[in-house]
Backbone bond lengths (Angstrom), bond angles and torsions (degrees), N, CA, C in turn:
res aa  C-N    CA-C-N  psi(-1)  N-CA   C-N-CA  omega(-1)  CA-C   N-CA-C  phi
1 X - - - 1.453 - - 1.516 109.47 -
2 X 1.232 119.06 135.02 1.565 119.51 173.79 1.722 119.57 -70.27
3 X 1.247 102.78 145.19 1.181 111.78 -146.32 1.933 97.37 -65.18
4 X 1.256 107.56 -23.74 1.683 115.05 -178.37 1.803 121.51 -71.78
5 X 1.547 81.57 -35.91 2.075 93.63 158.61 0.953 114.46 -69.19
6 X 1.393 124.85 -38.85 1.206 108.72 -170.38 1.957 103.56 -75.15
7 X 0.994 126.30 -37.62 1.112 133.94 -157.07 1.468 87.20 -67.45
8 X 1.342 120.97 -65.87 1.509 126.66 175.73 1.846 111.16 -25.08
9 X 0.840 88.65 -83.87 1.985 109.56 -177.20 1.688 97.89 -46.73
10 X 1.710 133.07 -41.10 1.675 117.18 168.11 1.752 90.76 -58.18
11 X 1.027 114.98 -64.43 1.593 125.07 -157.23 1.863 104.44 -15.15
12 X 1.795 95.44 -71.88 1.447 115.36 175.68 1.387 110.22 -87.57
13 X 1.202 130.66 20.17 1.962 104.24 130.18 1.196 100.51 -104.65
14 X 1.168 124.02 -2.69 1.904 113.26 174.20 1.609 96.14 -53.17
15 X 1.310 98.44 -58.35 1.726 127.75 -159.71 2.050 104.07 -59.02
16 X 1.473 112.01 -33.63 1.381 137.32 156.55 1.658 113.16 -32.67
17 X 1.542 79.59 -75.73 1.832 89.49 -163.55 1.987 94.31 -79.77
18 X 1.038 115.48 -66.36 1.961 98.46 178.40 1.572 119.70 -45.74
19 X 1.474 135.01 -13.62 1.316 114.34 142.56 1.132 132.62 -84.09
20 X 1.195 119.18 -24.70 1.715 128.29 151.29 1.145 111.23 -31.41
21 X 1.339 117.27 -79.72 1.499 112.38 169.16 1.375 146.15 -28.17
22 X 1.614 110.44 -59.11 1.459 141.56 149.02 1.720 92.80 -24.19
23 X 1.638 117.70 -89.83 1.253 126.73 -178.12 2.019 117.62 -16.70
24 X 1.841 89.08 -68.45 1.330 98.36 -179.63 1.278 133.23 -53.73
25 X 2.092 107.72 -36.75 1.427 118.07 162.04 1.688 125.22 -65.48
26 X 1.081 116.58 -12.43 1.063 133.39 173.12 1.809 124.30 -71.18
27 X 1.172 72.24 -43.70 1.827 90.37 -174.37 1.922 97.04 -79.55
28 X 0.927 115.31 -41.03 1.283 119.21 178.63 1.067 126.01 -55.82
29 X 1.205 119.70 -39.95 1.507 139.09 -143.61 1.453 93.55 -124.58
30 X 1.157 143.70 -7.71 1.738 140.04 -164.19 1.725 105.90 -145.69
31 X 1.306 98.68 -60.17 1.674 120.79 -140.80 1.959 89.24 -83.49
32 X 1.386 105.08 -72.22 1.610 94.29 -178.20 1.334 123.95 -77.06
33 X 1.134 131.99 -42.11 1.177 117.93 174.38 1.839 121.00 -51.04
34 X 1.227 124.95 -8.09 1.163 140.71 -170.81 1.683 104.57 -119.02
35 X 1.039 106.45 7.28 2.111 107.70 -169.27 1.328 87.70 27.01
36 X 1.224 137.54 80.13 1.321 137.15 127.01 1.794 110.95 -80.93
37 X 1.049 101.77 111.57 1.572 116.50 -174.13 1.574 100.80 -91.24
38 X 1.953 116.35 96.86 1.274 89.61 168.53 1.851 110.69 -135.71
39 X 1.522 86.68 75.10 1.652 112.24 153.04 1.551 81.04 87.09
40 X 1.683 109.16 178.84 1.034 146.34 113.14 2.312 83.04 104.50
41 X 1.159 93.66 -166.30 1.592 93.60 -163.65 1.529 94.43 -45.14
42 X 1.801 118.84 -70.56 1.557 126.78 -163.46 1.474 89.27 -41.47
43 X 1.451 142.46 -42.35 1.567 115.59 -171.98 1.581 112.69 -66.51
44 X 1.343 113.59 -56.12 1.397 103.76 175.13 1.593 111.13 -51.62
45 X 1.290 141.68 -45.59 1.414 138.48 174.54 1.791 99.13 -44.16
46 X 0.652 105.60 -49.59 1.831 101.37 -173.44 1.949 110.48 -64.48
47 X 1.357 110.61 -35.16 1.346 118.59 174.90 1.495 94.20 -57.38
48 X 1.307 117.21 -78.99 1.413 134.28 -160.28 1.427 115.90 -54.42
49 X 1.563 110.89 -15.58 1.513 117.35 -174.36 1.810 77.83 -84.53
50 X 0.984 140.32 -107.13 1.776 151.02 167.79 1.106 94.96 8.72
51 X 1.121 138.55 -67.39 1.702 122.94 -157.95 1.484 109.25 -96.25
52 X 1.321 145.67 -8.69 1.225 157.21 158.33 1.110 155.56 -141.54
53 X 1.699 95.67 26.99 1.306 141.03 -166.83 1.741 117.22 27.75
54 X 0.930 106.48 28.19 1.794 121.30 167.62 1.297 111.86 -38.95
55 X 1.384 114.49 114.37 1.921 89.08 172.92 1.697 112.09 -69.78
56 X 1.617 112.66 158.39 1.598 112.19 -166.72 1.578 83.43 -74.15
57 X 1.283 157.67 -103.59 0.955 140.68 -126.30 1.287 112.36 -18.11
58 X 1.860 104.56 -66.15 1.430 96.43 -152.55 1.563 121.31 -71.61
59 X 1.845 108.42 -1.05 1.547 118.49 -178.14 1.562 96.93 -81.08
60 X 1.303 117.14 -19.25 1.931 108.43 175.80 1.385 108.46 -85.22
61 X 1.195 107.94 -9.83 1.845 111.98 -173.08 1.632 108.17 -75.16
62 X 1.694 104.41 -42.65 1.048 134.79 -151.26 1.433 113.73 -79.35
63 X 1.595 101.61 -21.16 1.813 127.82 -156.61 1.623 93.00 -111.86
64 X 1.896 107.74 -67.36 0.862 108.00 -158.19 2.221 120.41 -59.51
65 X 1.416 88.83 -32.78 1.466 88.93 -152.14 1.907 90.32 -79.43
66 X 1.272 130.77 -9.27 1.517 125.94 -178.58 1.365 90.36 -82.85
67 X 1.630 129.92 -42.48 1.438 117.52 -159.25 1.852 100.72 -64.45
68 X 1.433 112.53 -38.34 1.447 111.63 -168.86 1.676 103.66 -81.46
69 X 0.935 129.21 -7.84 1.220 122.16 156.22 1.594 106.38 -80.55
70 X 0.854 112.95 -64.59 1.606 103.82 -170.00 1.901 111.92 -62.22
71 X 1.439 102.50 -2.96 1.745 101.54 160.28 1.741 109.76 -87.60
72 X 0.870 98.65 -45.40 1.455 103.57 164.81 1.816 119.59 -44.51
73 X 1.074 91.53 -34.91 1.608 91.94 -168.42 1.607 100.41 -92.68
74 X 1.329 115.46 -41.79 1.321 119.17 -172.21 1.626 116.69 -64.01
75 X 1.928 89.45 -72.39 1.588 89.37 179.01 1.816 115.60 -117.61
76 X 1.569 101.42 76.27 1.332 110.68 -149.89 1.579 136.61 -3.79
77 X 1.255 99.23 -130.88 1.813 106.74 -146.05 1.866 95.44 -95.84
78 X 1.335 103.96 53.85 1.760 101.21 -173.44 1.482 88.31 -101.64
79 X 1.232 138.32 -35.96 1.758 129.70 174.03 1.463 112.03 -40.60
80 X 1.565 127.29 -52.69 1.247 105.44 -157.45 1.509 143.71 79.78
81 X 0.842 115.57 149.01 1.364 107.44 172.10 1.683 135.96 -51.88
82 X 1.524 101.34 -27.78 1.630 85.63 -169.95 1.860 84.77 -81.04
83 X 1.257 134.18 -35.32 1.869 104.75 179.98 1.290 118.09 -56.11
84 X 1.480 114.87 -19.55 1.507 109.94 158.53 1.045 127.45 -52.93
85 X 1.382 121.98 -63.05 1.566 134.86 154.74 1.025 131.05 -12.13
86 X 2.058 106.03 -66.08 1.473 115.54 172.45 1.343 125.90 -63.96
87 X 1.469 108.66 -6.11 1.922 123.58 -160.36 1.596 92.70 -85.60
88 X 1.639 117.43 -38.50 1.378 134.92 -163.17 1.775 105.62 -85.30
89 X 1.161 85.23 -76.01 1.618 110.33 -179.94 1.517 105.02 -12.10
90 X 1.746 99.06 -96.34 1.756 123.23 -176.01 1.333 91.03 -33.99
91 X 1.935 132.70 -90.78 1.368 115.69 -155.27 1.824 107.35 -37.22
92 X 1.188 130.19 -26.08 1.735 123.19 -153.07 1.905 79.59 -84.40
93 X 0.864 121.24 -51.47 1.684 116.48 -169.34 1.343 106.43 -67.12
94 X 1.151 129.06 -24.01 1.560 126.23 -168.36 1.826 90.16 -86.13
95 X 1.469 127.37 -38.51 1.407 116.48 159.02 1.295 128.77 -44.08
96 X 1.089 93.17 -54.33 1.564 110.69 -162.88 2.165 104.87 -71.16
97 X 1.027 112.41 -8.76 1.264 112.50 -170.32 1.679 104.04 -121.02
98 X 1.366 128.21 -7.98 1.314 147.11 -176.15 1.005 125.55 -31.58
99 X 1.703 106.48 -47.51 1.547 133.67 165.71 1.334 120.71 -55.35
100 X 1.098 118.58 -41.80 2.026 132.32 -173.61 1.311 98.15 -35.68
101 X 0.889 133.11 139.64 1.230 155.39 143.21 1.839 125.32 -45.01
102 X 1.144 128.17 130.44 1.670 110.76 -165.22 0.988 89.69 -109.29
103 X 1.395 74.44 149.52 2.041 109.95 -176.62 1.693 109.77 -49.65
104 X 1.639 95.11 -54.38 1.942 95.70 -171.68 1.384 106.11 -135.86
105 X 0.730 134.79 -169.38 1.628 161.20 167.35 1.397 126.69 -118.39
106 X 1.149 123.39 -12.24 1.645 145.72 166.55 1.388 88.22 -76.08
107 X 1.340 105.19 117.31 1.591 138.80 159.84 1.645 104.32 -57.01
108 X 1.268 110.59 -75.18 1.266 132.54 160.46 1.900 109.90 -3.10
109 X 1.599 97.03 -73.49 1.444 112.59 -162.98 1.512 106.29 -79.36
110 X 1.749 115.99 -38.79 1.697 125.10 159.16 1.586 89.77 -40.58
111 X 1.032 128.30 -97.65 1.178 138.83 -175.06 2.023 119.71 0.34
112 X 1.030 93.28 -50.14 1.746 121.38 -173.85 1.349 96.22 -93.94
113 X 0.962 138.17 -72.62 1.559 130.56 -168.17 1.362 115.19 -101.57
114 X 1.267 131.82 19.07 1.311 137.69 149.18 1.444 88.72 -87.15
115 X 1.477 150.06 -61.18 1.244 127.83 -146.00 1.964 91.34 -84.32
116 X 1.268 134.00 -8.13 1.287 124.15 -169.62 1.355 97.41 -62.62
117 X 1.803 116.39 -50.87 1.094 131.37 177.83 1.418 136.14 -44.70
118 X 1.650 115.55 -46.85 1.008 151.86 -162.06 1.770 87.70 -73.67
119 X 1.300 112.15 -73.53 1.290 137.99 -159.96 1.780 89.45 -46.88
120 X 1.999 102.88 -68.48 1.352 99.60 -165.20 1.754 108.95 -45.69
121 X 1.111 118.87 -61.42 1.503 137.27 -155.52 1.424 83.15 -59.72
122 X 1.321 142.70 -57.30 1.539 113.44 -179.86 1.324 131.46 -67.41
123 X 1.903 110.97 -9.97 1.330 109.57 170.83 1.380 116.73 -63.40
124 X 1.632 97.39 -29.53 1.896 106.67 -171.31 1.463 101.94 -36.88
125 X 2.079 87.49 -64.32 1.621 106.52 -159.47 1.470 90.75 -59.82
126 X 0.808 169.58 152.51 1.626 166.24 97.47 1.493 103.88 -176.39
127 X 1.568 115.76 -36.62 1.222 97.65 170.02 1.904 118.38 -83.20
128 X 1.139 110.66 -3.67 1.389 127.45 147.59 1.274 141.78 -61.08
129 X 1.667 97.99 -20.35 1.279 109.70 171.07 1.383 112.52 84.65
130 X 0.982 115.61 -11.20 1.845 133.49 173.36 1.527 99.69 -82.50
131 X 1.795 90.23 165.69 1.329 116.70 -170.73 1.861 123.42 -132.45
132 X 0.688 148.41 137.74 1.024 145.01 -166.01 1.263 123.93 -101.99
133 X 1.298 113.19 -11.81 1.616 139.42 162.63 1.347 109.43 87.73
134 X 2.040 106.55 -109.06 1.452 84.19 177.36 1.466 136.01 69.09
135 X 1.695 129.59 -174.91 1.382 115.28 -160.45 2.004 98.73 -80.10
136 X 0.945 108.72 -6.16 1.806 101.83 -171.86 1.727 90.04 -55.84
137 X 1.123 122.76 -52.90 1.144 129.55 -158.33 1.879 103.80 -61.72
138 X 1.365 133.99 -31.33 0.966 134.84 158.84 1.201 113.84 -58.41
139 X 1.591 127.52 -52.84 0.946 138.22 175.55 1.269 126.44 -38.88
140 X 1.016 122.60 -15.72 2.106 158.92 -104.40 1.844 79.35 -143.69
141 X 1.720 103.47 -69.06 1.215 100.48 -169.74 1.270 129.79 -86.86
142 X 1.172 98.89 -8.57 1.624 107.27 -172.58 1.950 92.79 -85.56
143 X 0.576 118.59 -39.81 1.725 136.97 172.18 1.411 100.77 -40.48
144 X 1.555 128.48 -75.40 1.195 146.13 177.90 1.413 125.28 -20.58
145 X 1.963 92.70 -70.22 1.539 126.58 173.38 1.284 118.26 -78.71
146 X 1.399 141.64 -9.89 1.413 136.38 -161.91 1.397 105.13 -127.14
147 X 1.484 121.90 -27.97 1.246 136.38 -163.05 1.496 126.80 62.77
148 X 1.496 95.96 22.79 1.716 109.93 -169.67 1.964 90.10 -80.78
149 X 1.477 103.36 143.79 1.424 85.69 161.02 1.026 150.73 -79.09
150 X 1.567 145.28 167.95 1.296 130.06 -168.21 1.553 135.87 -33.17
151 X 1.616 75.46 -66.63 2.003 114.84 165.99 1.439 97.68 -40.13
152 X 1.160 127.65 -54.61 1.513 126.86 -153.18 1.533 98.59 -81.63
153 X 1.385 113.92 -52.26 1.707 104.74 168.36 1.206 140.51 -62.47
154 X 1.582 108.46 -15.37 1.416 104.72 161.93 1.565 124.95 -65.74
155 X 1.842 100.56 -49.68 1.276 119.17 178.43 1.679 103.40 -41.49
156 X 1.201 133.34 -55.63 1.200 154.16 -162.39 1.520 114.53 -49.77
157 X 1.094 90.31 -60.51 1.605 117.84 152.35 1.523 131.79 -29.54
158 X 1.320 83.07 -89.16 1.784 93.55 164.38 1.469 111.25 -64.16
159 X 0.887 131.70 -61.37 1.353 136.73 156.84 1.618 112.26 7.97
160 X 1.526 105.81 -76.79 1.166 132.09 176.16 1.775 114.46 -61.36
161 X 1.235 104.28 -27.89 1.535 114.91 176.31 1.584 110.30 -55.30
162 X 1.698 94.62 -57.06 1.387 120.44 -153.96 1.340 102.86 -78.28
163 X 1.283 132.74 -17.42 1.435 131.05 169.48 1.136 138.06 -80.44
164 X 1.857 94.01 -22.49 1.226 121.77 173.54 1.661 102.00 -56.95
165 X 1.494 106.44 -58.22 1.204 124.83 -159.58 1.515 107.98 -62.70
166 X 1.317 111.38 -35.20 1.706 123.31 168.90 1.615 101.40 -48.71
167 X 1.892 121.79 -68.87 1.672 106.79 -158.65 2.066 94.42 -73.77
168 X 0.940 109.83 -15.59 1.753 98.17 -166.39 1.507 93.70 -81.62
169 X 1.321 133.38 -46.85 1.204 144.15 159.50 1.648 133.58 -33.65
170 X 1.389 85.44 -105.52 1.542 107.55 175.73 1.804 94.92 162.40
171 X 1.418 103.49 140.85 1.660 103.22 166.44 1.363 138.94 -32.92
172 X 1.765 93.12 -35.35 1.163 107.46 -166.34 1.859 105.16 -70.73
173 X 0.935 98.37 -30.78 1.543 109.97 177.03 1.680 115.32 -57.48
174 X 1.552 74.37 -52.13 1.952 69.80 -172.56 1.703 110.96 -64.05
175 X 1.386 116.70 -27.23 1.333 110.44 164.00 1.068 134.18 -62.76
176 X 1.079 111.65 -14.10 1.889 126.88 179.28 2.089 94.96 -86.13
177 X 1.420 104.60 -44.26 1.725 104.97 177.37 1.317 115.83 -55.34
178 X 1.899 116.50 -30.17 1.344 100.65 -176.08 1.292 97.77 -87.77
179 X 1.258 140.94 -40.00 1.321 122.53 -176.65 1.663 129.09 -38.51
180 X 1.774 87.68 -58.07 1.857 90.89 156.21 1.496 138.49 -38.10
181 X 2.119 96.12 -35.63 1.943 97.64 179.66 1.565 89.32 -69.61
182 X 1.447 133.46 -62.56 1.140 129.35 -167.01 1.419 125.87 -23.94
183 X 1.681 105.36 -72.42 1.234 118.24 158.05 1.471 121.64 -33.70
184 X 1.627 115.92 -39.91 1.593 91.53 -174.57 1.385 116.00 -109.73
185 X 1.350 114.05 24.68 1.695 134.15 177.87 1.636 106.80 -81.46
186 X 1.833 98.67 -42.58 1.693 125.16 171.85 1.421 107.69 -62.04
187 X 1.072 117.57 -60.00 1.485 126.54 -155.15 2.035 94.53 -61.93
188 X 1.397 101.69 -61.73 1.131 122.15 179.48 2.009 117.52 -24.80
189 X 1.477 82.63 -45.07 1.418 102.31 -173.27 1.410 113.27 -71.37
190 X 1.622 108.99 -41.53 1.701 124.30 169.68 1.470 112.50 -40.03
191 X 1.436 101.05 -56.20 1.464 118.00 -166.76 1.166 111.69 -63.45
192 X 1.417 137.49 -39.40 1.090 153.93 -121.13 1.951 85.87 -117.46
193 X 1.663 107.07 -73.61 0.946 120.06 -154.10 1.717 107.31 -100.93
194 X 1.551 124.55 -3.00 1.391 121.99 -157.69 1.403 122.97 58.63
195 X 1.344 95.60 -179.45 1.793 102.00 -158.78 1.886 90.86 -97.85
196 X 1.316 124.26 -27.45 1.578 113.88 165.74 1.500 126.86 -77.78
197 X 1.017 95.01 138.73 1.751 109.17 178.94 1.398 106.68 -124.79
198 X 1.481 122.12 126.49 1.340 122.94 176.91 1.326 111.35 -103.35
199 X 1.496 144.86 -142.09 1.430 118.88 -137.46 1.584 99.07 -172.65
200 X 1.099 115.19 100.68 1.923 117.38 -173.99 1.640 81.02 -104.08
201 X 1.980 81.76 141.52 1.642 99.81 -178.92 1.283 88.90 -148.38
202 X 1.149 97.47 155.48 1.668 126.40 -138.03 2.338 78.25 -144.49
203 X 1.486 93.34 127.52 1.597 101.90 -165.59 1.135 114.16 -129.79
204 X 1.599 152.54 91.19 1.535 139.02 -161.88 1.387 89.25 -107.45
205 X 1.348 144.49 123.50 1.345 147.12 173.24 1.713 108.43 -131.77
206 X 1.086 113.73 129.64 1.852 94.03 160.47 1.541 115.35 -87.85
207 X 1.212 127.33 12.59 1.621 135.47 163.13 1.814 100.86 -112.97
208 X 1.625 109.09 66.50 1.331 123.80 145.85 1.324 115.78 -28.80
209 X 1.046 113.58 -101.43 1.348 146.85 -178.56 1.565 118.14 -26.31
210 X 1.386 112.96 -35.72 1.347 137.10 -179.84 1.620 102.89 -97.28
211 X 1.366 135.27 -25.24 1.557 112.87 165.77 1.317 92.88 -108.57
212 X 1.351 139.46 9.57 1.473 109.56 169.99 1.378 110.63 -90.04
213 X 1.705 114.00 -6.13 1.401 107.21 157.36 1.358 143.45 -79.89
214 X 1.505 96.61 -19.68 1.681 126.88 176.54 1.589 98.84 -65.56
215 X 1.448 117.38 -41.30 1.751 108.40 -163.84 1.704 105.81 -75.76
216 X 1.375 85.45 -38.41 1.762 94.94 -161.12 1.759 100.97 -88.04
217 X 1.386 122.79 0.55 1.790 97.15 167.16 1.638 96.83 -130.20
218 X 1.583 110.41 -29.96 1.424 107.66 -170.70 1.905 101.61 -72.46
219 X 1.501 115.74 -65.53 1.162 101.43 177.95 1.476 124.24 -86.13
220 X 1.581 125.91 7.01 1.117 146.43 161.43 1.766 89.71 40.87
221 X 1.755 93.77 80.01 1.368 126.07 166.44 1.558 111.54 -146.20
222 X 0.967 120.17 127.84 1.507 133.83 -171.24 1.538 113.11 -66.61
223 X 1.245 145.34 149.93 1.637 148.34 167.97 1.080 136.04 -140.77
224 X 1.097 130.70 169.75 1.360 111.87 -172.47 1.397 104.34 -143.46
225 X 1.271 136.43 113.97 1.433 127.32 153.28 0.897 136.63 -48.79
226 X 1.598 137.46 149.92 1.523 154.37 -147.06 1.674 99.95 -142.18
227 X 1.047 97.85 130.16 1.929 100.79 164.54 1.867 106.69 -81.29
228 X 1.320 110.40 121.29 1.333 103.89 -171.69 1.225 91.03 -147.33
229 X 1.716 113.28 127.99 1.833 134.57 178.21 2.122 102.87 -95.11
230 X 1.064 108.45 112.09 1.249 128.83 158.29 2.054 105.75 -39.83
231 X 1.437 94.50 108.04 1.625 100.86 -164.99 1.907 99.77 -61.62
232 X 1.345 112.71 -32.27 1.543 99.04 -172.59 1.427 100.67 -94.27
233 X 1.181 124.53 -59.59 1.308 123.50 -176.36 1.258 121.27 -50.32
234 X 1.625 140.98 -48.19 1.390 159.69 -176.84 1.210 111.45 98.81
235 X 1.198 120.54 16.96 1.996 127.39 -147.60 1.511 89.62 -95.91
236 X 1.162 104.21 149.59 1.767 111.33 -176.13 1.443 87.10 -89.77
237 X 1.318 108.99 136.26 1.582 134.86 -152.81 1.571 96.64 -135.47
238 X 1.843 142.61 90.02 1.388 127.21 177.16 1.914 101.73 -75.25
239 X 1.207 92.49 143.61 1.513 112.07 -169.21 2.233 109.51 -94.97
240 X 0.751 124.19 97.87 1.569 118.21 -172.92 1.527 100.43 -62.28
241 X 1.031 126.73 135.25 1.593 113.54 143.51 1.384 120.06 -134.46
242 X 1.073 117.04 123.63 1.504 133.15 174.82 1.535 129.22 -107.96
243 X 1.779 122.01 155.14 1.261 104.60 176.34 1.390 110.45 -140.02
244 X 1.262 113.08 126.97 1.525 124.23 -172.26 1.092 122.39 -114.59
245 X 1.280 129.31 175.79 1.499 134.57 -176.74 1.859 106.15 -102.03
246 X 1.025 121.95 137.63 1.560 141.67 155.21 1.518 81.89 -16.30
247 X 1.496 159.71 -76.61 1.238 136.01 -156.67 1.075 117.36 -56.95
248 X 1.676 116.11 -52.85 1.036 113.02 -152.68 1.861 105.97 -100.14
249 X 1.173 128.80 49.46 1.516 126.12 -162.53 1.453 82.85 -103.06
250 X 1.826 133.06 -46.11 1.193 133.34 -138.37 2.233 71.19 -91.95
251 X 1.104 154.81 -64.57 0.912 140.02 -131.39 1.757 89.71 -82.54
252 X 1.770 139.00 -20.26 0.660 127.20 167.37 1.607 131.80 -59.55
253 X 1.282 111.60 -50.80 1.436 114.96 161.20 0.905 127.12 -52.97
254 X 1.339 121.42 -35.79 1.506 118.36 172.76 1.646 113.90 -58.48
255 X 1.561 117.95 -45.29 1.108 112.29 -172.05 1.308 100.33 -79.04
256 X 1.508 165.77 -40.73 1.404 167.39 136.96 1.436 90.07 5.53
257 X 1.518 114.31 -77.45 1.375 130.29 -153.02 1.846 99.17 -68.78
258 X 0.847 106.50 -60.52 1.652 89.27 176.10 1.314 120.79 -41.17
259 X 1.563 127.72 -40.64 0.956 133.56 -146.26 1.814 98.17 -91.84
260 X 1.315 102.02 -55.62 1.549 122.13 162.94 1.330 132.47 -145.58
261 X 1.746 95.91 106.98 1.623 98.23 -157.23 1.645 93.58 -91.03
262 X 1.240 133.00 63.34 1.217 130.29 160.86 1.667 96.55 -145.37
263 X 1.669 125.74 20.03 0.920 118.71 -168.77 2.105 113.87 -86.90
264 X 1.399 115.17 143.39 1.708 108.94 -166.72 1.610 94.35 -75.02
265 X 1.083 136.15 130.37 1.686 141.34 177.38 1.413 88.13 -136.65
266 X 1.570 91.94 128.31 1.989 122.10 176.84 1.491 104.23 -117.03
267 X 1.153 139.75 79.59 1.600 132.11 156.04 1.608 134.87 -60.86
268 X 1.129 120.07 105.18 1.174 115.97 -170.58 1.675 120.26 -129.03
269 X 1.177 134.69 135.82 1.526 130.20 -176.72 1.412 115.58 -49.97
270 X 1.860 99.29 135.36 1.304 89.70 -175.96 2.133 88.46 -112.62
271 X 0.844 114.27 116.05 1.632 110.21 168.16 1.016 122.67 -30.03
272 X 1.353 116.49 -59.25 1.494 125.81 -142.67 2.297 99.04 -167.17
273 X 1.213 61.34 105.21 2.056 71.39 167.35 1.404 134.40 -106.97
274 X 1.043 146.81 145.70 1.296 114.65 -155.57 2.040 83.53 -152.80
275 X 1.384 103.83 148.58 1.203 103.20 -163.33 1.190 123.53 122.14
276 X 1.713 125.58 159.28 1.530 131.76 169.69 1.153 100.87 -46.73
277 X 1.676 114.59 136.63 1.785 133.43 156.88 1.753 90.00 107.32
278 X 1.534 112.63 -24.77 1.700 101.49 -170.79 1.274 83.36 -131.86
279 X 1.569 97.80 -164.16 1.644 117.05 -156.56 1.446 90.51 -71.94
280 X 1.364 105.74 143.70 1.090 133.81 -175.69 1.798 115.52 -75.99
281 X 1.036 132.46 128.30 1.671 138.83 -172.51 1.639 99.77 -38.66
282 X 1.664 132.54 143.67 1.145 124.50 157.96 1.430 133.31 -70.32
């Protein structure tokens, strides 16, 4: 193996086991001590700890490691080892941290900063490329066999978690759980994608020629033209598209608009850019 794979592949189970952790301290410290139920195996572990005093580890041990076999069996051997890992791992940290003491007693604030946690520690694992197993992996199958979509089987899922957690609970709980998914759907996204977002613009001008010089020396940003037909007219219409940073969007319009202030400008978020002028490919 080359010595850079290998470095790569420690890198992301490094990145594996420290959101694992993150996850597990999280849940400890916010999520159970507060029955904040938010979805997925750790929610059922929190039911099952309350109604039959199970410790949660061993209810993720119990869940997780049949579901990754039965992904394995279903829609084969594409998990791999590190969802093995993560199936093992997280329940061993959610033991191992059991004792900690919680931060608050506000449902409310469990709610909010258990999912900050939750969210970050799975961005780790994801930017690791790891998995944590768990109900996605049902989700995985129910997806497969039903033809429901992914999105919809997760929701379904948790869904079903979180209601649970409402009659064993109280309502009020399960409203405090969705706030937590919310929160860690957001957080997730931070981690994943950062707190900047730059800015693809989409340009219909009939003075081409005159802002494709404005982008490329005045704001010395690169573009690319599009063949684009005018839906009423049929007229071949070239389409600009460019991508800028949150600074420079207001110096873009300006130069468009000087040039042709009857020109159509579409701004829309770009997440994640990858390439010369932005973050560079991993």
């Amino acid at each position: 193996m080359r010595r850079g794979g290998f470095g790569q592949r420690a890198a992301e189970y490094g990145l594996l086991v420290a959101g694992s952790f993150l996850i597990a301290a999280s849940f400890n410290l916010f999520l159970n001590p507060n029955q904040v139920v938010s979805g997925g195996v750790a929610g059922i572990s929190i039911i099952a700890h309350h109604l039959f005093g199970i410790e949660p580890a061993v209810t993720q041990w119990l869940l997780n490691i049949p579901l990754f076999a039965a992904g394995l069996w279903l829609l084969g051997g594409r998990f791999g080892l590190k969802t093995a890992v993560g199936s093992v791992v997280l329940p061993l940290f959610v033991l191992l941290t059991r004792s900690w003491p919680p931060v608050t007693d506000n449902p409310l604030l469990a709610g909010i900063f258990g999912g900050i946690g939750i969210g970050a520690g799975l961005g780790v694992v994801f930017r690791g490329k790891g998995s944590t197993g768990g109900l996605d992996l049902l989700a995985q199958i129910i997806h497969k066999y039903t033809g429901l979509s992914l999105g919809v089987a997760v929701a379904m899922l948790d869904g079903a978690v979180i209601t649970a957690a409402g009659l064993v609970f109280s309502p009020e709980k399960a409203l405090y759980a969705l706030i937590g998914l919310f929160v860690t759907s957001k957080t997730i996204d931070i981690v994943q994608l950062g707190f900047s977002f730059s800015k693809v613009a989409f340009i219909i001008t009939k003075e081409t020629e005159a802002v494709s010089r404005a982008i490329l020396y005045d704001l010395d940003r690169g573009l690319t033209m599009l063949d684009g037909t005018g839906g009423y007219t049929g007229d071949a219409r070239p389409v600009l598209m460019v991508v800028v940073s949150q600074k420079e969007v207001s110096r873009l319009k300006a130069a468009v608009r000087t040039i042709d202030p009857h020109a159509f400008i579409v701004l829309s978020n770009a997440h994640e850019v990858l390439g010369e002028g932005f973050k560079i490919s991993p």
